[in-house]
C-alpha positions in Angstrom: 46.5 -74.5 -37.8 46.8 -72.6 -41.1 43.6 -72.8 -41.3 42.5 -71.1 -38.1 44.6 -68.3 -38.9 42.8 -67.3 -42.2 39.8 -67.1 -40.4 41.0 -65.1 -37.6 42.7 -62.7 -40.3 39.4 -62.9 -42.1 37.5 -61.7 -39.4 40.2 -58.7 -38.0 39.7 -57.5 -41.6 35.8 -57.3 -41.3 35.8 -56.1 -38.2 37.9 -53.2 -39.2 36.4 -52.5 -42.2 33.2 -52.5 -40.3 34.2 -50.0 -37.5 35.7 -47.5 -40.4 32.3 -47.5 -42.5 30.7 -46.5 -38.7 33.3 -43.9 -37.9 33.1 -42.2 -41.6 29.1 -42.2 -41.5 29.8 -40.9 -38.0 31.6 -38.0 -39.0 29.4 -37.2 -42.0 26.4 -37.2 -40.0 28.4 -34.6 -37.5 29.2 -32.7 -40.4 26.1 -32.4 -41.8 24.6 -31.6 -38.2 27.3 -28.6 -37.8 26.3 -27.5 -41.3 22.7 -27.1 -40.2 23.9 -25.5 -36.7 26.0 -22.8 -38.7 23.1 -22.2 -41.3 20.1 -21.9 -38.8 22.9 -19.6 -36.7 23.4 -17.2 -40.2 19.4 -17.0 -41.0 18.9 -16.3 -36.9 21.1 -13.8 -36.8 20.2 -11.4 -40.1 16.9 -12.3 -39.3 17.5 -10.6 -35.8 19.5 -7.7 -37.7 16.3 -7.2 -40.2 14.0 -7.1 -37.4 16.1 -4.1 -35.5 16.2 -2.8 -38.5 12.9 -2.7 -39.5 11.8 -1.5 -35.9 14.3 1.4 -36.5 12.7 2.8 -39.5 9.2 2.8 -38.1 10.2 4.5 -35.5 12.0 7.3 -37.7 9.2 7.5 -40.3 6.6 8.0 -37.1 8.5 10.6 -35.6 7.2 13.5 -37.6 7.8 17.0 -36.3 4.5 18.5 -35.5 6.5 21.7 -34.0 4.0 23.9 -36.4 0.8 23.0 -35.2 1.9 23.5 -31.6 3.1 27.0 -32.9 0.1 27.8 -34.3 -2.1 26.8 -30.9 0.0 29.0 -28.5 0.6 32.0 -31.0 -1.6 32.1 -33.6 -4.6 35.6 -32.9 -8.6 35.4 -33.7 -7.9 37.2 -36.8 -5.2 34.4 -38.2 -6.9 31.4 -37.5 -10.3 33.0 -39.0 -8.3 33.8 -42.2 -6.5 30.3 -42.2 -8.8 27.8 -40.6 -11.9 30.2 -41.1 -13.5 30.3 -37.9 -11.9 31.2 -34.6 -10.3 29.5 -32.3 -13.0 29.0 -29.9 -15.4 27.7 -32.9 -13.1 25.2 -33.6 -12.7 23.9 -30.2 -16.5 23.5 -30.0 -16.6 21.5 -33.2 -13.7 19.3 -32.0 -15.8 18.9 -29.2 -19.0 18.0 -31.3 -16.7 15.3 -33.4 -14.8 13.9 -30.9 -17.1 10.9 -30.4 -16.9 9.8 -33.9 -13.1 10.6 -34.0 -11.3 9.4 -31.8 -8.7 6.5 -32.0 -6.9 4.2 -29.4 -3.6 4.8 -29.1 -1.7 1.3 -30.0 1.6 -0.1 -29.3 3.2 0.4 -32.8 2.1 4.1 -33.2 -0.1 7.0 -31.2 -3.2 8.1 -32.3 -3.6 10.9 -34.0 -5.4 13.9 -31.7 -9.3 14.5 -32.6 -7.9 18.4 -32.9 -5.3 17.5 -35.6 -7.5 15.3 -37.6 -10.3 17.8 -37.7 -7.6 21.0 -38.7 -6.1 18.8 -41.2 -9.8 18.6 -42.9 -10.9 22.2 -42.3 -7.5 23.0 -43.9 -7.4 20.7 -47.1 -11.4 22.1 -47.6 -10.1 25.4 -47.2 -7.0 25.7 -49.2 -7.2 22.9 -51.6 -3.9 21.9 -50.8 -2.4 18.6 -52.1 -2.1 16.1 -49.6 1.8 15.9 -49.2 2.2 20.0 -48.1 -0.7 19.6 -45.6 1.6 15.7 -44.0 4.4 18.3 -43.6 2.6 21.2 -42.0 0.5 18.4 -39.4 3.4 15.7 -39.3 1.7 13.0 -40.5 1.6 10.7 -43.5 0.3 11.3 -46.8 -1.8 8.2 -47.2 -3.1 9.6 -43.3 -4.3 12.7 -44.3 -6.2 11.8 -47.1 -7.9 9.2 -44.7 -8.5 11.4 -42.0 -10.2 13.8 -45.1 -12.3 11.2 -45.9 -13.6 10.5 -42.0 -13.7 14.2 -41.0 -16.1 14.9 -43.6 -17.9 11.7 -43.1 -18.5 12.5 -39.2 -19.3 16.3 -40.5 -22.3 14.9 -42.5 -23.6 12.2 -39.8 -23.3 14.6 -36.8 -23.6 17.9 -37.6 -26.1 18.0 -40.9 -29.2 16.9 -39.4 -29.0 20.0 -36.8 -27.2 22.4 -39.3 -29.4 22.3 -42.7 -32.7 21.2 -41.8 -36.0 21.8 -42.7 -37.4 25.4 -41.0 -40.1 25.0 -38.4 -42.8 27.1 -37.8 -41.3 29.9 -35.9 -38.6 30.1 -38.0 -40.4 30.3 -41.5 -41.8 33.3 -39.9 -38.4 35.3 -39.0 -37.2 34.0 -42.8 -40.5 35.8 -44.4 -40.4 38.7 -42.2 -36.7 39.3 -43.2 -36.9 39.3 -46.7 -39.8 41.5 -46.3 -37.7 44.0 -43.7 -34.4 43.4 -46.3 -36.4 43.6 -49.9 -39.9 44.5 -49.1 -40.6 41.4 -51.2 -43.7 39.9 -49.5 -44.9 36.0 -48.5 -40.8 34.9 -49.4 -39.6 31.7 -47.7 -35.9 31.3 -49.0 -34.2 31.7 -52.3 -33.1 28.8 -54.6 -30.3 28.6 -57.2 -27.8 26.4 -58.5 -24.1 26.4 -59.3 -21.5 23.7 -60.5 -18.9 22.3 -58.4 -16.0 21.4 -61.4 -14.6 17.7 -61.2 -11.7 15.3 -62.8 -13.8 13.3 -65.9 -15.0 10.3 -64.2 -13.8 6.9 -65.8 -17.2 6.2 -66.3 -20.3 8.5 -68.2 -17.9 11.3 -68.2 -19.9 12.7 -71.0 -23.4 13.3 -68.6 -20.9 15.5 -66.4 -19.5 17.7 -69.2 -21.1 21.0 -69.2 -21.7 23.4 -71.3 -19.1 26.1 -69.8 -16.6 23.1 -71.3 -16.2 21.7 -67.5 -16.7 18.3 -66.1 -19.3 19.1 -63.1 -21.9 18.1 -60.4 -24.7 20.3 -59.9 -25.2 21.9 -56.0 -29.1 22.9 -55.3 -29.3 25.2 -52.5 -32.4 27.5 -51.2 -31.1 29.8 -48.5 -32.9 32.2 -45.9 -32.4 35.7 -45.6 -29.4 35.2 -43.3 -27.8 33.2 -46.4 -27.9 30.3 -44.7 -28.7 26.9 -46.5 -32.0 25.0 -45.2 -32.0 22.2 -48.0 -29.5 21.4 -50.0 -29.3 18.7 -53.3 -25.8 17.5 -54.3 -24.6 14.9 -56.7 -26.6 15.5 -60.1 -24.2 15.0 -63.2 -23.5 18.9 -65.0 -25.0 18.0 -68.4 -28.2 18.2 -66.9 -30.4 21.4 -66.8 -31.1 23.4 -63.8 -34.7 22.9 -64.5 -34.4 19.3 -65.1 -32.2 19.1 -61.4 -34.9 20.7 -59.3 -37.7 18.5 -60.8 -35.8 15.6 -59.9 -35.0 16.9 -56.4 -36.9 15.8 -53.2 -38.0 19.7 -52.3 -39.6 19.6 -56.2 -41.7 16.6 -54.5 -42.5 18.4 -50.8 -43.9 21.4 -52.9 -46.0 19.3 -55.7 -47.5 17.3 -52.6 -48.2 21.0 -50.6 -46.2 20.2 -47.7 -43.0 22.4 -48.7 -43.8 25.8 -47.1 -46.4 26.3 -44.5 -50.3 27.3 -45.7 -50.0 30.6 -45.0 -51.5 33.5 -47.2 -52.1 37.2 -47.1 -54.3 38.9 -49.9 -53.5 41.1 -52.6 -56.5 43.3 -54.0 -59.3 40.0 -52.9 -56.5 37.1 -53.8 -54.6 35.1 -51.4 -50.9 34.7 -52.4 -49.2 32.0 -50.6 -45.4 31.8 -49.7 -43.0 30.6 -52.2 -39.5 30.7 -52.7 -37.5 33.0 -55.3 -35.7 32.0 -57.9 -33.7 32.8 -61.5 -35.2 32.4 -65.0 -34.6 29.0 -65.5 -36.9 28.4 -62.6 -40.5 27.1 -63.4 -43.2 29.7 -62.3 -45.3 27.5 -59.7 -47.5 28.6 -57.3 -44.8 28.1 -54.5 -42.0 29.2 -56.9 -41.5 33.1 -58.6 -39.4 33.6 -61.0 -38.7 37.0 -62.9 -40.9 38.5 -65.9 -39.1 37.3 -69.9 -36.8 40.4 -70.3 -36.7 41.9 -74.0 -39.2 43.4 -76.2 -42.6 44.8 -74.6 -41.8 44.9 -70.8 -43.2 47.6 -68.9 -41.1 49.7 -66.3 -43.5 48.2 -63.3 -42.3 44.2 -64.8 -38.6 45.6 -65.2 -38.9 46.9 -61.0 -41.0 43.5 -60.2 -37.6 42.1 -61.8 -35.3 44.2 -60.2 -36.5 43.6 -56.7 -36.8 39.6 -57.1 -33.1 39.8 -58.8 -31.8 41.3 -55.4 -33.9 39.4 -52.9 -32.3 36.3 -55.2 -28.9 37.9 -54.5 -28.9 36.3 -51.0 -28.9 32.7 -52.8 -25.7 33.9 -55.1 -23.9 35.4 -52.2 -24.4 32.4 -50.1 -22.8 30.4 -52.8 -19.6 32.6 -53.0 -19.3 33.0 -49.6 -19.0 29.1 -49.5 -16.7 29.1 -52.4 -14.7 32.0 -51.1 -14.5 30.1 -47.8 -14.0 26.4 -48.5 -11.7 26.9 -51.8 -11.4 23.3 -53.3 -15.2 24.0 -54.4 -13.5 26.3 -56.9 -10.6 24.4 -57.9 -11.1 21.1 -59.8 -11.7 18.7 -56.5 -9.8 15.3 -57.5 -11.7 13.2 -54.8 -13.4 10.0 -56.5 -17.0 11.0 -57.9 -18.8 9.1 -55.4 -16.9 10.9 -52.6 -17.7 14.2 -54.3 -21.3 15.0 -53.1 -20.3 14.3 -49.6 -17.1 17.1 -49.6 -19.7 19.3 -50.9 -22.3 18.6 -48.2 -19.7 18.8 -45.5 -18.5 22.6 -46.8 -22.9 23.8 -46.7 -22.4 22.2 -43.3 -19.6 24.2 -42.1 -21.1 27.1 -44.0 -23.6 27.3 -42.0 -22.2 26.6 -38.9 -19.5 29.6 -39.8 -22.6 31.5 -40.4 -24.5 30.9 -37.0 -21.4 31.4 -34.6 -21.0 35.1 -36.9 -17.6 34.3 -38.2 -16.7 37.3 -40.4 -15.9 36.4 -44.4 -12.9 37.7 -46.0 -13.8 39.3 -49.6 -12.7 37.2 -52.2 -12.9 37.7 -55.8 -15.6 35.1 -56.8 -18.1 35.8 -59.7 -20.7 33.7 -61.0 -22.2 33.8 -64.4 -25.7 34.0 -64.0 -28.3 31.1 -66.0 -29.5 33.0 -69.5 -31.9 29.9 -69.8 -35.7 31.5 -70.0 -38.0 29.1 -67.9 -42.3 28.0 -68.7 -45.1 30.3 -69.2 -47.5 31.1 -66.3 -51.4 30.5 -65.9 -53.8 32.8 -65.3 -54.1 32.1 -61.5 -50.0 32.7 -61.6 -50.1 35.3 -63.5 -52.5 37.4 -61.4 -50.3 36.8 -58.4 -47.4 38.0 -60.5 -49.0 41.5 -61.9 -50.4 41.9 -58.2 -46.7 41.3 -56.6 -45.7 44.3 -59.7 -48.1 47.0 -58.0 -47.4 45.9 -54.5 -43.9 46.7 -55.2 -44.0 49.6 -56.7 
């Protein structure tokens, strides 16, 4: 009987001991399981309060007051947006209108698209005025980092839309108002266009900045233009590094090639005393003399007065070429100022500004004076050959 009660103790105590090693893993587990509950409910909830919070700053950094461009649309005269944007108003809703296929943008549902009007004054004004990027994001309410983009595809749509209609090569009937004018201006005969060169100044590039040092002490590219007698550009070359001589740029240029092959300027001659001179273009002393290029007599020592008038009539039918290049200076301003855009987006800010040169010049937007001056090439180009030279002293009487 003893016995029997051992065992029956025995087994009370085992059973106990087994239902309080259940009960405490029981409540561990529950702890451990409200432990999770309270930490998932912490991380939910600032994860929630980040995610207001986030949503509330976009909305305030988006929310950019753009009161000044509205002010500017409804107030703003002829007169202020040609000395501002440089072309009226109604020229600069027809080239919104010819850029609004490449530039516009869906609206999305974190921000609105910017308007094709806004993008393309925020370009026309950074081209004009040179101004850094952060006053033009508070004038047009817009970010900094989305003003320099919308540069960037302004002038990008400028080149692939407008250049091919703006600076082309002159057909037929239009060769013949260019000769006629310089002859009605200058009484210069057989003259297609006038070609010079200028340098656009640059930061040094990281790389080769040495081939764009030039020898005014500025880090350059070289701009090749030959303009009509309306100073309007019909080719332009952009891009060559400033160490290199004007000569050296125009032989390397494709209109050095169209004029080597004969296929340049149209085969049209008029005689001169039993020889047939041919049209050619004008250009400075650091031109070669070519038989489709003129260039001015050697000044110094020996020059007769009829050479010294040949010289003085070239140098101001040339003139058109150096005003067209400070008119586009004196319009689009960051070609005078050093132009921090990256070297290999240079050439195309350069190209866009002969674009909207031109297209200033063809809708007759007036041009503010500005003070510009160039310094004119000193350089002394080649000798001339017989044939050349006969053309030449025949040009000297027919001017006189």
């Amino acid at each position: 009987m003893e016995g029997q009660l051992r065992g029956l103790l025995l087994a009370l105590v085992i059973v106990y001991y087994i239902v309080c090693t259940y009960q405490s893993r029981q409540t561990v587990q529950f702890e451990n399981e409200a432990r999770l509950r309270l930490e998932n409910n912490v991380m939910m909830h600032w994860s929630h309060r980040r995610r207001i919070s986030r949503q509330f700053r976009r909305q305030k950094y988006f929310r950019r007051s753009s009161l000044w461009w509205l002010c500017i649309n409804n107030t703003w005269t002829d007169q202020e947006w040609l000395k501002n944007f440089r072309m009226r108003r109604g020229s600069f809703n027809l080239l919104c209108v010819t850029l609004r296929p490449w530039l516009t943008r869906q609206n999305t549902k974190y921000r609105q698209a910017v308007p094709v009007d806004i993008r393309v004054a925020i370009c026309i004004w950074r081209l004009a005025t040179n101004l850094e990027y952060r006053s033009i994001s508070h004038l047009f309410g817009v970010g900094i980092s989305t003003c320099c983009s919308i540069t960037q595809e302004v002038v990008t749509a400028i080149n692939a839309v407008m250049k091919p209609q703006c600076i082309k090569h002159p057909s037929a009937a239009e060769f013949r108002l260019i000769v006629q004018g310089f002859r009605d201006r200058w009484r210069f005969p057989q003259v297609a266009g006038a070609i010079d060169g200028t340098h656009i100044k640059i930061r040094a590039p990281p790389d080769n900045s040495s081939c764009y040092y030039n020898r005014k002490g500025d880090y350059s590219i070289i701009l090749q233009g030959v303009v009509d007698h309306r100073m309007r550009f019909w080719d332009i070359n952009v891009g060559r590094p400033g160490k290199i001589h004007d000569a050296r740029v125009f032989s390397l240029s494709s209109l050095y090639e169209l004029g080597s092959a004969g296929t340049l300027l149209p085969h049209w001659t008029e005689t001169f005393e039993g020889v047939d001179v041919p049209l050619c273009l004008l250009g400075d002393s650091a031109s070669p003399l070519l038989t489709w290029l003129m260039k001015p007599y050697p000044e110094g020592g020996g020059v007769t007065p009829q050479q010294l008038n040949f010289n003085h009539r070239l140098s101001q039918a040339c003139m058109t070429v150096e005003r067209a290049f400070g008119r586009l200076k004196g319009h689009w301003r960051c070609l005078i100022k050093e132009c921090d855009a990256h070297i290999t987006f240079v050439s195309r800010i350069v190209s866009a500004c002969c674009v909207l040169h031109n297209y200033c010049e063809v809708h007759n937007e007036d041009y503010l004076e500005r003070d510009y001056g160039r310094v004119t090439e000193e350089e002394e180009g080649e000798g001339c050959n017989n044939l050349l030279q006969m053309i030449v002293v025949l040009l000297t009487i027919y001017l006189m």
